[in-house]
Residue, then its C-alpha position, 0 to 999 in steps of 0.5 A: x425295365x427297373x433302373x436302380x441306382x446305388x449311390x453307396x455300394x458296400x461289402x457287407x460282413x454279417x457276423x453272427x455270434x451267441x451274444x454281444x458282449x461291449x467291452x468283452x471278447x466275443x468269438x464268432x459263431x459264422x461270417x458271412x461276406x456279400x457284395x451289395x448296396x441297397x440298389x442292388x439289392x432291389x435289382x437282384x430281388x427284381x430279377x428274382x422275380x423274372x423282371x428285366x433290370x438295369x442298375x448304376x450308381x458309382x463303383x469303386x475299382x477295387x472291388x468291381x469284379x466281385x460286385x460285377x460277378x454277383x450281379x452277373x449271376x443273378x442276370x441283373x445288367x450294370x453299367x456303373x460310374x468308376x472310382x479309384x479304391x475300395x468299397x466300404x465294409x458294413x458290419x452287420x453283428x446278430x446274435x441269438x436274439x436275431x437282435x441286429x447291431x451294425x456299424x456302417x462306413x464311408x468309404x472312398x470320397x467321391x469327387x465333383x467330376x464322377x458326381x457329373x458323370x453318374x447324373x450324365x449316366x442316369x439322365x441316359x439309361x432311364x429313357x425307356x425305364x417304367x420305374x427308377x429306384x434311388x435307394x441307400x446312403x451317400x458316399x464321402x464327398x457327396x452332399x445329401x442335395x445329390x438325391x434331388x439332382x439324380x431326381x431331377x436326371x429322371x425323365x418326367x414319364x417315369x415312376x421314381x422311388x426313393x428308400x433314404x434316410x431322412x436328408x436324402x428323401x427330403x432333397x429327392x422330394x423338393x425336386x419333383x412328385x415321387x412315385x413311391x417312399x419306403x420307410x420303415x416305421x422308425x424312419x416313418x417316426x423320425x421323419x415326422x419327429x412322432x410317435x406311432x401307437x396304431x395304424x391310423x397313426x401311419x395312415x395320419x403320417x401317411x398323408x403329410x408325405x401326400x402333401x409333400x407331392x409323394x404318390x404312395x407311402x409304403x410303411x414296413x412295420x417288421x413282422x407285422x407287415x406293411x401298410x400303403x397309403x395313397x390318395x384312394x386307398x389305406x392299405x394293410x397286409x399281415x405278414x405271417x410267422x417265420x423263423x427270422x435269420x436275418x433282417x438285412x435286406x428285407x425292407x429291399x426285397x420289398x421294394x423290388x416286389x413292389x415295383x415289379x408290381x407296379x411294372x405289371x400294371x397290378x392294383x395297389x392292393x396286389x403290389x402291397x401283398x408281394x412287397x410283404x411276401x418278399x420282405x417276409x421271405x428274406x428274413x428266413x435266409x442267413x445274412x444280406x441274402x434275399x429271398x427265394x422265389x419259393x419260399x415268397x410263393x409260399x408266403x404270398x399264398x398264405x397272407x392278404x390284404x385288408x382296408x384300413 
């Protein structure tokens, strides 16, 4: 079993229109409303891939029903820590370019008692879990050394993963050895404060998580794929050419294939293969969905792993 846990649920208003204009009207071409969270994401993806998934983190009451039916529909089980109010907004602005803009909110504060409970909560549900993914932004009232504590709730036995901003992956990697991180390359450059002009960059990068006490270091690098850095391995897969819709969720979709992969006790090498097929199928659909299974397959037959 995955458990993935979202700390940050959001409402995510993906707005496409011709092009952005600051400071001018602009009219909107298509709206599209969906309930998710980083976490979440990964649960949906995991479930789309026909593996048995679990997720919490904090939800918030007034938009609980609609986050619950989404996941119900996907078979993904909940069982999340309750709040009062409202899930925050994200808007995610693309226009003709497929050039992104998004605006994030906070959202509803979090008090230190739901802070307990959600510990409480993930020290339980991740007794008999092969992997537990910890993903997304922080709600208001939450410190960043949260990360750590949810880290610190895991069992011992099993394979934590991390996909955070730079403060939050930090505290999750001073609590315990980490499974997994998934930054994508600009997170990759700012979290070593360098700048990458080749893979041998990355692997070089790579290894500064290694010596953090980081297992695997997966790097998506957008439309030209990914690379996966370990101890014993230096990994690269292309991706292949698609017509890009959006690229929300696509750094999600890949680490849920990831970690389905890890799940089945595949080599490294096949796991690097299905996060870039997840990751390319999920920009072919339209705002935060994530991908088919179909067109994953279609990918996933057509691209390979090299050494780097």
């Amino acid at each position: 079993m995955i458990l993935t846990i979202c700390p940050n649920p959001s409402i995510d208003c993906t707005i496409e229109l011709d092009s952005l204009n600051v400071g001018m009207l602009n009219r909107i071409d298509n709206k599209l409303e969906t309930y998710s969270g980083k976490a979440l994401n990964v649960a949906i993806g995991v479930a789309r891939l026909n593996e048995d998934c679990l997720s919490t983190g904090f939800m918030f009451d007034n938009h609980r029903v609609l986050f619950e039916k989404v996941l119900d529909k996907e078979g993904v089980k909940h069982n999340f820590v309750y709040n009062e109010g409202n899930a925050r907004t994200n808007y995610k602005i693309i226009d003709k370019r497929s050039m992104l803009t998004e605006i994030n909110d906070r959202g509803e504060e979090v008090c230190l008692e739901k802070q307990t409970e959600l510990l409480e909560k993930i020290k339980e549900l991740s007794n008999g879990a092969d992997i537990a993914v910890i993903s997304g932004s922080l709600p208001k009232g939450v410190s960043s050394e949260f990360y750590g504590l949810m880290v610190k709730s895991i069992p011992e036995n099993v394979r934590v993963v991390v996909d955070a901003e730079k403060d939050n992956t930090l505290s999750a990697i001073g609590s315990r050895k980490i499974f997994m991180v998934k930054p994508n390359l600009k997170e990759f450059e700012k979290f070593f404060g360098i700048t990458v002009r080749s893979r041998k960059d990355i692997v070089e990068g790579a290894k500064r998580y290694l010596e953090m006490g980081v297992e695997n270091v997966l790097v998506s690098l957008g439309t030209e794929g990914a690379v996966l850095v370990n101890a014993n391995e230096q990994l690269y897969c292309t991706s292949t050419s698609v017509a890009v819709n959006s690229t929300v969720g696509a750094g999600d979709s890949m680490v849920a294939a990831a970690c389905v992969g890890i799940t089945r006790k595949l080599p490294m090498q096949e796991v690097l293969r299905m996060a870039v097929s997840a990751g390319t199928a999920a920009v072919t659909t339209s705002g935060t969905n994530l991908f088919y299974i179909d067109k994953y397959q279609e990918i996933y037959n057509k691209i390979k792993v090299e050494q780097i």
